[in-house]
N, CA, C and O atoms as CSV, one atom per row, in Angstrom:
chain,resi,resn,atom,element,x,y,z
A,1,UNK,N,N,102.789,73.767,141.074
A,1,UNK,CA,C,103.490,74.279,139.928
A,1,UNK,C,C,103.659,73.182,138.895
A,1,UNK,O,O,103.940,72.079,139.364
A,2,UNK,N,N,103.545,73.271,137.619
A,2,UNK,CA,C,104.464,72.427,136.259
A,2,UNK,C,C,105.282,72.565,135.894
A,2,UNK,O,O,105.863,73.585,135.523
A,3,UNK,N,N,105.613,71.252,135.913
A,3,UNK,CA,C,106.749,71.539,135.281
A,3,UNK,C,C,107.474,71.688,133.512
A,3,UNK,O,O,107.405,70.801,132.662
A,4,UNK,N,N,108.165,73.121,133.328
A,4,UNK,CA,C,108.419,73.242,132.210
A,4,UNK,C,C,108.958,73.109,131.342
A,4,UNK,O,O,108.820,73.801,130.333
A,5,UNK,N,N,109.992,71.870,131.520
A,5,UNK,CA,C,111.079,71.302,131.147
A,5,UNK,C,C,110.726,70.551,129.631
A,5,UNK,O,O,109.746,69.876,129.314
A,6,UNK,N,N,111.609,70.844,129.050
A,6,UNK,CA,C,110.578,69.686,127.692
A,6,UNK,C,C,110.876,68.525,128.008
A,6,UNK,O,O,111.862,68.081,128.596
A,7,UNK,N,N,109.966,68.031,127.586
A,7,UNK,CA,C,109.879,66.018,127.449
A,7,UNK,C,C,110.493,65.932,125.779
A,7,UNK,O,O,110.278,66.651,124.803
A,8,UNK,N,N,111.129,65.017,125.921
A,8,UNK,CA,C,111.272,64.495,124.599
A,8,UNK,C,C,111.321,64.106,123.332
A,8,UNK,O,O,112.054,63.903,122.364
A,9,UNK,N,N,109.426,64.074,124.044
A,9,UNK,CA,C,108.701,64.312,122.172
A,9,UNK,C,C,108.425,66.329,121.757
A,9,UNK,O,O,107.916,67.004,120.862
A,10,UNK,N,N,109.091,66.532,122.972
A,10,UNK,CA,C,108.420,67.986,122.282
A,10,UNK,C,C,109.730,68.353,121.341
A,10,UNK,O,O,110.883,67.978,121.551
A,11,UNK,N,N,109.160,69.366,120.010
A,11,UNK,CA,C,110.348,69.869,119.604
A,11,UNK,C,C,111.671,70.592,119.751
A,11,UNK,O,O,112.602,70.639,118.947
A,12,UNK,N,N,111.531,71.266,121.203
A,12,UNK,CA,C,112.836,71.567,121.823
A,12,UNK,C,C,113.267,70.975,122.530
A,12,UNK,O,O,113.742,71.615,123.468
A,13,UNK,N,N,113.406,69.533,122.605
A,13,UNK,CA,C,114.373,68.687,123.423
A,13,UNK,C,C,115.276,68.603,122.859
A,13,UNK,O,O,115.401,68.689,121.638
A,14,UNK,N,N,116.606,68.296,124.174
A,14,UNK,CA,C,117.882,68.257,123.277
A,14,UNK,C,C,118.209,67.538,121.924
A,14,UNK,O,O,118.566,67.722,120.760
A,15,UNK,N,N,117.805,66.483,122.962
A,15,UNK,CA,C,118.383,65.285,121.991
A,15,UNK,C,C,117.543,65.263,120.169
A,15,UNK,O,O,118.155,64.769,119.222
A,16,UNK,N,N,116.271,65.814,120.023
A,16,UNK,CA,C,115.585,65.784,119.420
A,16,UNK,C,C,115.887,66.828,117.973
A,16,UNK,O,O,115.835,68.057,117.997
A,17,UNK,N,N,116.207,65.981,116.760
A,17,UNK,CA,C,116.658,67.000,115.546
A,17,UNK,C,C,115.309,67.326,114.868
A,17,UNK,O,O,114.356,66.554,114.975
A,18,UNK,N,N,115.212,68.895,113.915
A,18,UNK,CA,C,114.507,68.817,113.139
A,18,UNK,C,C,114.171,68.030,111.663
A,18,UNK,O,O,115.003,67.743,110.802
A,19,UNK,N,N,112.625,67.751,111.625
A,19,UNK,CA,C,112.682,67.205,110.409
A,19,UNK,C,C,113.161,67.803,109.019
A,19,UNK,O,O,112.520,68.756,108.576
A,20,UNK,N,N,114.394,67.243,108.197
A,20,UNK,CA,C,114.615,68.123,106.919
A,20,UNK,C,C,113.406,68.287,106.427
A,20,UNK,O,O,112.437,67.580,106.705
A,21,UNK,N,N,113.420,69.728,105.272
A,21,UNK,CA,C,112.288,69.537,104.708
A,21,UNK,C,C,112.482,68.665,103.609
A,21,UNK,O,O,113.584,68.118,103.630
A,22,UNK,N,N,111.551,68.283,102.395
A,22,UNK,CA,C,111.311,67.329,101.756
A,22,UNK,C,C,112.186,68.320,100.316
A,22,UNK,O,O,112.296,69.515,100.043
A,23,UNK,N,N,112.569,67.264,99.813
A,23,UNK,CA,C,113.691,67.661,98.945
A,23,UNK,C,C,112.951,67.988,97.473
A,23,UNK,O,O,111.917,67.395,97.164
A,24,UNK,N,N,113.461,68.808,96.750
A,24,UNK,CA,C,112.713,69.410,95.382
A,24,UNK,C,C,112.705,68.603,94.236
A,24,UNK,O,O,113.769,68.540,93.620
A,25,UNK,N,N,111.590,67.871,93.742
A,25,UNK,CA,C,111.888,66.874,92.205
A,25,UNK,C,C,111.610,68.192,91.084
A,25,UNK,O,O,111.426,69.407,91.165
A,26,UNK,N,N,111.707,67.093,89.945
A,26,UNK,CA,C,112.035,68.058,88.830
A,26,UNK,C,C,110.452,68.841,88.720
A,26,UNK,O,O,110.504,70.035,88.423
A,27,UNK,N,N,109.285,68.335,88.906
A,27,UNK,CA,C,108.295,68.357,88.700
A,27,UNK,C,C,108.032,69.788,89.494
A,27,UNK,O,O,107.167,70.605,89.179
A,28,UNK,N,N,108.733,69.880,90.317
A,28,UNK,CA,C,108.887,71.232,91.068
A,28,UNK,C,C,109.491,72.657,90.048
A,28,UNK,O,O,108.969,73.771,90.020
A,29,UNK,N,N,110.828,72.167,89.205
A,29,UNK,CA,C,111.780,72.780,88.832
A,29,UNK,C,C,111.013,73.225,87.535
A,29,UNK,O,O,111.165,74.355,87.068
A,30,UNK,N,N,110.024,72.111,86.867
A,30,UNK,CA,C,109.207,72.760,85.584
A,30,UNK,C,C,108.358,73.337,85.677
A,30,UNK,O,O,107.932,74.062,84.778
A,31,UNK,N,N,107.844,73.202,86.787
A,31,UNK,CA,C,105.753,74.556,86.957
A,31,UNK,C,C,106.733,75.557,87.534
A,31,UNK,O,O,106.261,76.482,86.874
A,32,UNK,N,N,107.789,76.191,88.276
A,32,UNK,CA,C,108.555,76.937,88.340
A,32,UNK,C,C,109.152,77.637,86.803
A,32,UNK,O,O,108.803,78.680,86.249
A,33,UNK,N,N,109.676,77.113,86.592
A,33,UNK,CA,C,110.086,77.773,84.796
A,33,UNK,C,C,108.672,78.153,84.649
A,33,UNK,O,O,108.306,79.329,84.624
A,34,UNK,N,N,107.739,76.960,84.536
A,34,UNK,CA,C,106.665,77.663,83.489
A,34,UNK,C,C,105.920,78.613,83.430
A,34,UNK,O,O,105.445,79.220,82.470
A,35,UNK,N,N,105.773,78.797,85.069
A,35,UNK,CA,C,105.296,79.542,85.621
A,35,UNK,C,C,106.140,81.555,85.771
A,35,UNK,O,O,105.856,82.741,85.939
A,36,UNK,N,N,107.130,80.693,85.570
A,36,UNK,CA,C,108.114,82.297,85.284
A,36,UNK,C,C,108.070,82.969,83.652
A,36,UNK,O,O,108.107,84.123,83.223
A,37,UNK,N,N,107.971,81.595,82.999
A,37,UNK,CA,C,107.858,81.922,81.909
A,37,UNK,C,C,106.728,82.666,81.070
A,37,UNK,O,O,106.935,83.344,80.063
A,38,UNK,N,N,105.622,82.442,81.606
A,38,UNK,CA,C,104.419,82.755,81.797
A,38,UNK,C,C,104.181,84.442,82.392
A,38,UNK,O,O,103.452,85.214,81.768
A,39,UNK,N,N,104.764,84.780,83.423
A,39,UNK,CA,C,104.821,85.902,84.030
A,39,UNK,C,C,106.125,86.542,82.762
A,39,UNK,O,O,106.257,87.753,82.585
A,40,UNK,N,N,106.739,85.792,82.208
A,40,UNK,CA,C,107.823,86.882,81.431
A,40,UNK,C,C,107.037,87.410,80.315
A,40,UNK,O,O,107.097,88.575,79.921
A,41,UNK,N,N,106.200,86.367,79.765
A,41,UNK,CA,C,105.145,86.696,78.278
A,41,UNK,C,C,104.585,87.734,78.752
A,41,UNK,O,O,104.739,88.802,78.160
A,42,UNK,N,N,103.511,87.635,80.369
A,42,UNK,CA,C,102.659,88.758,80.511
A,42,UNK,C,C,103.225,90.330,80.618
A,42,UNK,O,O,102.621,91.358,80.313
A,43,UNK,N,N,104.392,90.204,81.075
A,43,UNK,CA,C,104.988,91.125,81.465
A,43,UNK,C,C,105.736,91.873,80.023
A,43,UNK,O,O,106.109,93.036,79.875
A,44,UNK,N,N,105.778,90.800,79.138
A,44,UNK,CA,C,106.846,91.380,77.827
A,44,UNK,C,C,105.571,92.247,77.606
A,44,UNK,O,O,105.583,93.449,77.873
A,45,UNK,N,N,104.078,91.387,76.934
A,45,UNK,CA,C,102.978,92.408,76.293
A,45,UNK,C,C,102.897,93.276,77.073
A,45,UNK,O,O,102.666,94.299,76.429
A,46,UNK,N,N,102.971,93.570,78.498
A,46,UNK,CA,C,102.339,94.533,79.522
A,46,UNK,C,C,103.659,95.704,78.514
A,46,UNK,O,O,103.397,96.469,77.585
A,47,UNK,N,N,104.732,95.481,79.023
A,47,UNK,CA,C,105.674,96.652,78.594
A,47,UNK,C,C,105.455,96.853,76.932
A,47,UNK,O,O,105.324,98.031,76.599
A,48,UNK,N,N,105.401,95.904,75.900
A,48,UNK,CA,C,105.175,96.748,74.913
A,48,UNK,C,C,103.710,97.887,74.108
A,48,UNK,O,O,103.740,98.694,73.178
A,49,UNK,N,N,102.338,97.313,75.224
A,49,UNK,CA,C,101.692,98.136,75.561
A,49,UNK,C,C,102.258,99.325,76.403
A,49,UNK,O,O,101.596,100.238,76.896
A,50,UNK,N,N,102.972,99.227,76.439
A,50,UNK,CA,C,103.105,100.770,77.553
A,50,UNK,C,C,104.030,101.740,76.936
A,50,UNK,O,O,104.106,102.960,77.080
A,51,UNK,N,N,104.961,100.628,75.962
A,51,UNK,CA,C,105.609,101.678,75.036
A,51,UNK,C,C,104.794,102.237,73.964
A,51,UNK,O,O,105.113,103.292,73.416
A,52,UNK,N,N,103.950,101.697,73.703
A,52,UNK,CA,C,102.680,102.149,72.249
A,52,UNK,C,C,102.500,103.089,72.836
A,52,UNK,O,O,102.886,104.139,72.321
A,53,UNK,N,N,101.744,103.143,74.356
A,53,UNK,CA,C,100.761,104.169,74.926
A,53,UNK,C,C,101.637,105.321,74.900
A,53,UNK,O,O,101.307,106.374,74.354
A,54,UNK,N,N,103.088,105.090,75.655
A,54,UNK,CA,C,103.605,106.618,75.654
A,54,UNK,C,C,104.102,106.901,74.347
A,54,UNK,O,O,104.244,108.123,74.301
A,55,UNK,N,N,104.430,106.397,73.284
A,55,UNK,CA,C,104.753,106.586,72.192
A,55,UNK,C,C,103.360,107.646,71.646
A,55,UNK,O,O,103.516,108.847,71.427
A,56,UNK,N,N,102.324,107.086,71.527
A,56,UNK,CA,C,100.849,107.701,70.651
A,56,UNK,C,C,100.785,108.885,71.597
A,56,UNK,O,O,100.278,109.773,70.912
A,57,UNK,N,N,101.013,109.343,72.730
A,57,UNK,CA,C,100.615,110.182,73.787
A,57,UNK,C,C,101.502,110.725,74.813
A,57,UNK,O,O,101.361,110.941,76.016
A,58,UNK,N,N,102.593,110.901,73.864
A,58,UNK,CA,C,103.702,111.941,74.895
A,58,UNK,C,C,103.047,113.132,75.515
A,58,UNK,O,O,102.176,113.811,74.972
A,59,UNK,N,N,103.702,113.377,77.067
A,59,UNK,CA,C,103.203,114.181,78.008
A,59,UNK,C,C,103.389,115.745,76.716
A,59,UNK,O,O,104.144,115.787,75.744
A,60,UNK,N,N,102.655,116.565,77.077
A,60,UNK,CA,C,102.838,118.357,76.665
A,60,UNK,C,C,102.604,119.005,77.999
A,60,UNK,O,O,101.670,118.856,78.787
A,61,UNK,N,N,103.721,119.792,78.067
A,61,UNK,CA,C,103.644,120.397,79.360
A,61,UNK,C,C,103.925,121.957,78.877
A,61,UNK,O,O,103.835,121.974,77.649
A,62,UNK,N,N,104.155,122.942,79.265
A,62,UNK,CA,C,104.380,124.281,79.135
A,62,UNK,C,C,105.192,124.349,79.861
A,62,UNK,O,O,106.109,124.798,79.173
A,63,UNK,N,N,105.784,124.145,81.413
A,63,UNK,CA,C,106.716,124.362,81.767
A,63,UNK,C,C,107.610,123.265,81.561
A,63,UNK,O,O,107.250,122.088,81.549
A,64,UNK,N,N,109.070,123.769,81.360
A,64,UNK,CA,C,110.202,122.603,80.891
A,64,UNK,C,C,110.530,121.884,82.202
A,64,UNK,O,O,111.228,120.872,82.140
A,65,UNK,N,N,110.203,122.204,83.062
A,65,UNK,CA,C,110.537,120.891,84.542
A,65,UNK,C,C,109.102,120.067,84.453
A,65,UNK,O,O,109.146,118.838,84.494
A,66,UNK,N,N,108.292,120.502,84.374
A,66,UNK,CA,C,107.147,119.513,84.428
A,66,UNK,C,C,107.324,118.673,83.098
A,66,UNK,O,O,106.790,117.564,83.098
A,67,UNK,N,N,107.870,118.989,82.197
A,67,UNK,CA,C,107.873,118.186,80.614
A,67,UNK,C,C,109.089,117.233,81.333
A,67,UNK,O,O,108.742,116.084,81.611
A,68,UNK,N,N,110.344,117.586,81.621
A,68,UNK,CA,C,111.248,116.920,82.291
A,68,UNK,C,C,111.052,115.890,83.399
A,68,UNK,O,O,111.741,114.870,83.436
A,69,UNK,N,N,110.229,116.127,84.186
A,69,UNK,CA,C,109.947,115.431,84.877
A,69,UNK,C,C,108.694,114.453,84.722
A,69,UNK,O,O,108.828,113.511,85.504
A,70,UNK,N,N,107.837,114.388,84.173
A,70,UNK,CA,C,107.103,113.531,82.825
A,70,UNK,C,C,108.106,112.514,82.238
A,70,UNK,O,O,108.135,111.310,82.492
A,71,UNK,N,N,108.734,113.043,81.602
A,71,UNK,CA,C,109.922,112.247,80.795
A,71,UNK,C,C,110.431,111.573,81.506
A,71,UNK,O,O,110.518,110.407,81.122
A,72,UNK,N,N,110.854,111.808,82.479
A,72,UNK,CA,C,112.027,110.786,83.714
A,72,UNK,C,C,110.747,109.944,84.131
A,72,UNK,O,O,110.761,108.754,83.817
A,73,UNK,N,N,110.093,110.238,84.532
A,73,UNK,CA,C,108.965,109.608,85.270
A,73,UNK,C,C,108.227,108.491,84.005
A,73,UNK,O,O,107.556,107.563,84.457
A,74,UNK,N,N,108.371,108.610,82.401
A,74,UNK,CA,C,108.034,107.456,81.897
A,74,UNK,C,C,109.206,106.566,81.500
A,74,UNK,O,O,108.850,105.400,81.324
A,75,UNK,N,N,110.181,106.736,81.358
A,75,UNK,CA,C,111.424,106.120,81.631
A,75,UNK,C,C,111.739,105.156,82.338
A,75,UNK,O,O,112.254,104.111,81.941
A,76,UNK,N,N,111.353,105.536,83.811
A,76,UNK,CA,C,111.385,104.752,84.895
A,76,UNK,C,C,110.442,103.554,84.750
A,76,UNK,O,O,110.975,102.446,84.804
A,77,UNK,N,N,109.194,103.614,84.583
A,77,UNK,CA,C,108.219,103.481,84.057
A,77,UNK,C,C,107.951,102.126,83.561
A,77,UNK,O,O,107.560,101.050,84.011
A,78,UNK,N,N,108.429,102.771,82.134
A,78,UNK,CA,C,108.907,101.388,80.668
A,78,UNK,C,C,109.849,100.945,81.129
A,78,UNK,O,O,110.075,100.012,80.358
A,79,UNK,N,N,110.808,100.925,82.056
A,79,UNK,CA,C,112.126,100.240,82.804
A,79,UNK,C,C,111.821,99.643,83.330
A,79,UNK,O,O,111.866,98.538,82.790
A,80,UNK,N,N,111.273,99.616,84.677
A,80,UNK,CA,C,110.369,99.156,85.664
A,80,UNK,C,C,109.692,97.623,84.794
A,80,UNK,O,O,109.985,96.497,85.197
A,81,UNK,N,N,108.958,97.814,83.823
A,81,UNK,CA,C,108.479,96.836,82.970
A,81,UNK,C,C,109.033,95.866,82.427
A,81,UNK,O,O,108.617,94.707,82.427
A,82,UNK,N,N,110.442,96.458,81.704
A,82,UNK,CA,C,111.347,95.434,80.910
A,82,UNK,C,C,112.354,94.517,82.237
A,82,UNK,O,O,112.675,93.331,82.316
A,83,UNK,N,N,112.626,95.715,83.153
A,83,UNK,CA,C,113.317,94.787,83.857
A,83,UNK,C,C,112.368,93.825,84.771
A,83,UNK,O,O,112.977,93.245,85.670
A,84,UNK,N,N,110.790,93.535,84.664
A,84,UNK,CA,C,110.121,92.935,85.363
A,84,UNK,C,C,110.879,91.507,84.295
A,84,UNK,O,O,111.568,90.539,84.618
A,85,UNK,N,N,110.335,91.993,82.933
A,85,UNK,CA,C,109.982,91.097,82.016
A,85,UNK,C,C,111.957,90.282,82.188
A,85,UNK,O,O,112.075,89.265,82.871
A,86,UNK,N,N,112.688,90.636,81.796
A,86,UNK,CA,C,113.833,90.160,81.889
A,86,UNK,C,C,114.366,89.270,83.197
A,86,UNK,O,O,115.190,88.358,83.273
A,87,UNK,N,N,113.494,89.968,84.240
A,87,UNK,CA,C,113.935,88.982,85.586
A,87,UNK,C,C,113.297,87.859,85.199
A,87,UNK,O,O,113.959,86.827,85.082
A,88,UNK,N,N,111.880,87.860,84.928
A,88,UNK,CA,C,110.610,86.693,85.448
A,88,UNK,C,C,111.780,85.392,83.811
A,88,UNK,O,O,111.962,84.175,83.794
A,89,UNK,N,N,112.180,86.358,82.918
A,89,UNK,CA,C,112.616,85.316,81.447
A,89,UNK,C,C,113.904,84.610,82.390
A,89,UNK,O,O,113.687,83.557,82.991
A,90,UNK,N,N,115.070,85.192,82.450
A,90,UNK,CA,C,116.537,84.751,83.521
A,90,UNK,C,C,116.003,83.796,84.632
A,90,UNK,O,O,116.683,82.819,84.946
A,91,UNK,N,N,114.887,84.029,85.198
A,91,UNK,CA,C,114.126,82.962,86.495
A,91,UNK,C,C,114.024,81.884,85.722
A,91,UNK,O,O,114.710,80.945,86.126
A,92,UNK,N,N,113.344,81.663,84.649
A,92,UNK,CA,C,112.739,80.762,83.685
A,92,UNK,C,C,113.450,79.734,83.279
A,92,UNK,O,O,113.226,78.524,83.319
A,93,UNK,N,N,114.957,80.789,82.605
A,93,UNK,CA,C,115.674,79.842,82.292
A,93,UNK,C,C,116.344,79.429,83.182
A,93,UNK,O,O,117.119,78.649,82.629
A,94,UNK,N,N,116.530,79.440,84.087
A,94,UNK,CA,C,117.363,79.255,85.356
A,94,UNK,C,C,116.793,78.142,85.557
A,94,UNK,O,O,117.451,77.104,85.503
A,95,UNK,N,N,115.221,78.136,85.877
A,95,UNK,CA,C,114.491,76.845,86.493
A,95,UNK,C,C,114.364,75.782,85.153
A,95,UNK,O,O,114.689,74.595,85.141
A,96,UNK,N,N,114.071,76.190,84.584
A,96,UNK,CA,C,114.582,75.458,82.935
A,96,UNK,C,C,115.940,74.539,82.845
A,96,UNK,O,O,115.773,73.387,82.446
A,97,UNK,N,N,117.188,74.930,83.163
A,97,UNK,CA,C,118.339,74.328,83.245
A,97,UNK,C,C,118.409,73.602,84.614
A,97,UNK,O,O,119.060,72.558,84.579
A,98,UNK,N,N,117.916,73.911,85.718
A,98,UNK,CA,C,118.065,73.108,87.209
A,98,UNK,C,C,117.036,72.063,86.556
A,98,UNK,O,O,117.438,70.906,86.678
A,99,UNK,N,N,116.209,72.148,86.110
A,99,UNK,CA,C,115.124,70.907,85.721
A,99,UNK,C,C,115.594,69.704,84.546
A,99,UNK,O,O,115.316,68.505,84.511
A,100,UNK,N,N,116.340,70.466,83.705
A,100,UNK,CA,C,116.920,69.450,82.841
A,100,UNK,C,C,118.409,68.541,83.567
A,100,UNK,O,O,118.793,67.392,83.348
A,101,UNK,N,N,118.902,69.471,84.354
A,101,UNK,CA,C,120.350,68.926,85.009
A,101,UNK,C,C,119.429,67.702,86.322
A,101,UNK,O,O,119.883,66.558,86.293
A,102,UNK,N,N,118.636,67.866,87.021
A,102,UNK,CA,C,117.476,66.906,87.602
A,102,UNK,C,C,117.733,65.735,87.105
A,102,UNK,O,O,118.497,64.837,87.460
A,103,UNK,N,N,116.588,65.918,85.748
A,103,UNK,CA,C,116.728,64.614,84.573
A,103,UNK,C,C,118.376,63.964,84.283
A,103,UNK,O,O,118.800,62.902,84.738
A,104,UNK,N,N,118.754,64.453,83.840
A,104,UNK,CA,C,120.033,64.126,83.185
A,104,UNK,C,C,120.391,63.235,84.827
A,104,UNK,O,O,120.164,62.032,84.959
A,105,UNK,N,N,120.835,63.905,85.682
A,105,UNK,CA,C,121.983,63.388,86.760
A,105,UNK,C,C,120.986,63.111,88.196
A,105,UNK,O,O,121.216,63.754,89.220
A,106,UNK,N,N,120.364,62.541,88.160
A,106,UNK,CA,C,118.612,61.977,89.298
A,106,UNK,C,C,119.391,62.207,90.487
A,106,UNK,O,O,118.741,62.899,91.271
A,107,UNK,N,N,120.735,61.843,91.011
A,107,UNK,CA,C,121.225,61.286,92.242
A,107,UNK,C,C,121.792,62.736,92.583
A,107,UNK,O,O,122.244,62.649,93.725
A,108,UNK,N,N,121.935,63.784,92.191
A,108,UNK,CA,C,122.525,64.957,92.383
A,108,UNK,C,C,121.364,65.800,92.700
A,108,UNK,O,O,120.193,65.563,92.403
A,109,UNK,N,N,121.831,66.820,93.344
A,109,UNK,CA,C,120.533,68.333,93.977
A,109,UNK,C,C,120.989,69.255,93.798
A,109,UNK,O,O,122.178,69.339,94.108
A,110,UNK,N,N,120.511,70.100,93.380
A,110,UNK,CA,C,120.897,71.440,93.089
A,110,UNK,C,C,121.778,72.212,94.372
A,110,UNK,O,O,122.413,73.251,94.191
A,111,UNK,N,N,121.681,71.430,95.823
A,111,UNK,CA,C,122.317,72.028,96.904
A,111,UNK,C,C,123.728,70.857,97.034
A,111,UNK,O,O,124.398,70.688,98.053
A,112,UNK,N,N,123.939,70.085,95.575
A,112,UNK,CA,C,125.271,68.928,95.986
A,112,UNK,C,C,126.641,70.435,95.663
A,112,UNK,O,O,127.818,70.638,95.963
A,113,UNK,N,N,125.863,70.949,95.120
A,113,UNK,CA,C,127.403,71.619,94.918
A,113,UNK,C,C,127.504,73.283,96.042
A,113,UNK,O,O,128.326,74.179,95.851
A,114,UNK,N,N,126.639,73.276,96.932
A,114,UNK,CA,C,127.328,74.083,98.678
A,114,UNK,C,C,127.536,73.189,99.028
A,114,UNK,O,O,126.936,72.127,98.864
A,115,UNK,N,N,128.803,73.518,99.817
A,115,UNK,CA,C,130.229,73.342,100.123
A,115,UNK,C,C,130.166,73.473,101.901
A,115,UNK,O,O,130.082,74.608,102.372
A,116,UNK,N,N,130.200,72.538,102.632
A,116,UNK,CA,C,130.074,72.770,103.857
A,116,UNK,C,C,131.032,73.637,104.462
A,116,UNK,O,O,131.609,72.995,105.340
A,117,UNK,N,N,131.408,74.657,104.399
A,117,UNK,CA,C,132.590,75.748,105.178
A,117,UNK,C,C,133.505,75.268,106.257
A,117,UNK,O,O,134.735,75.247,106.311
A,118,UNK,N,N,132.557,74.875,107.126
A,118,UNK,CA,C,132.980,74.607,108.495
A,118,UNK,C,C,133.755,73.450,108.373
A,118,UNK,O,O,134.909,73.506,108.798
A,119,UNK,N,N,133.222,72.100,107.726
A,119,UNK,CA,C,133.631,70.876,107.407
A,119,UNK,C,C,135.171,71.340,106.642
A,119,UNK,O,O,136.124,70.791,107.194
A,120,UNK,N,N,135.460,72.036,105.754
A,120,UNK,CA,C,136.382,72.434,104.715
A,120,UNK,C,C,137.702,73.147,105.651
A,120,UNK,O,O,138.908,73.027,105.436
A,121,UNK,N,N,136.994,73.937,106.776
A,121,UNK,CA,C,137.913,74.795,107.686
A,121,UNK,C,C,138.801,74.183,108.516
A,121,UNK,O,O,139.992,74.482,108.606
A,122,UNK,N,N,138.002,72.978,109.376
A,122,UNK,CA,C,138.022,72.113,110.083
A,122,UNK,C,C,139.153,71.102,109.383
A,122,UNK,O,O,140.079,70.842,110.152
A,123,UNK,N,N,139.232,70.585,108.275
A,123,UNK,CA,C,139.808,70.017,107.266
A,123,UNK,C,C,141.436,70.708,106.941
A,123,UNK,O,O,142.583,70.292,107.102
A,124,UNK,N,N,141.016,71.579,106.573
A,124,UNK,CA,C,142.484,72.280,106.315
A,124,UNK,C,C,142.874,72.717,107.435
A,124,UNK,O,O,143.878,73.427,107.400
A,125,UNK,N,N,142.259,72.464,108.723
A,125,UNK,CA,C,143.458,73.263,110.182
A,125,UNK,C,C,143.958,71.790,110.589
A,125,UNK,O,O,144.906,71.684,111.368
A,126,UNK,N,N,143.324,70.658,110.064
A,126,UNK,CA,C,143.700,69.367,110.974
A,126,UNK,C,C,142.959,68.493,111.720
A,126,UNK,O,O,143.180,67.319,112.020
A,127,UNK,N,N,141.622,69.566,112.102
A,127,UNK,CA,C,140.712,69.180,113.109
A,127,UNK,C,C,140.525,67.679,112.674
A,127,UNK,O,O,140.882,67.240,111.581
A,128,UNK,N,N,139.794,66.799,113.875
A,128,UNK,CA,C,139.125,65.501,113.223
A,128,UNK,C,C,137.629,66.122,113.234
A,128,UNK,O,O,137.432,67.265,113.645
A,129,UNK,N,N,136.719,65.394,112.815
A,129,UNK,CA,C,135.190,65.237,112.441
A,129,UNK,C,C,134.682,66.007,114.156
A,129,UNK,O,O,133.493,66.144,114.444
């Protein structure tokens, strides 16, 4: 028989921690924006093509639920679009401001300000470390 115990170097030994992963530079935080930003442009033209199209070429239906339901159904539609375009712009600037706060303050991470819970809990009951 073998034995199945881990050795040491394997990654489930006790004693043995995982490696953090490698921490995010700004260079990360700007092809992120730009890259959102980029998807917000494509996405703005995509939706205002789509408002032209249903604009020049509203559905005609004969029955009023099929015209109704046409209607809801391009609604959703051109929505679906703007709110693509509005997420990918809010991502943008988001990664836009984490990238400039980077620059500005080098020694800080976007994860300095979570708050260890446990450490904080532990703290206010008395506990030591």
């Amino acid at each position: 028989m073998t034995d199945m115990s881990p050795s040491p170097t394997t990654p489930g030994a006790a004693g043995a921690r995982p490696e953090p992963a490698p921490r995010k530079g700004p260079l990360s935080f700007l092809s992120g924006a730009l890259t959102a930003a980029l998807l917000a442009w494509l996405s703005y033209g995509l939706s205002l093509r789509m408002v032209q199209y249903y604009a020049l070429h509203p559905p005609h239906y004969s029955a009023r639920i099929a015209q109704s339901i046409a209607t809801a159904l391009k609604t959703l539609i051109v929505g679906m679009a703007f709110l693509a375009t509005f997420s990918f712009a809010f991502i943008g600037l988001g990664l836009l401001l984490v990238f400039v706060r980077s620059l500005v303050a080098p020694g800080s991470s976007p994860d300095a300000a979570v708050v260890d819970t446990a450490a904080v809990s532990d703290a206010q009951a008395g506990k030591p470390d």
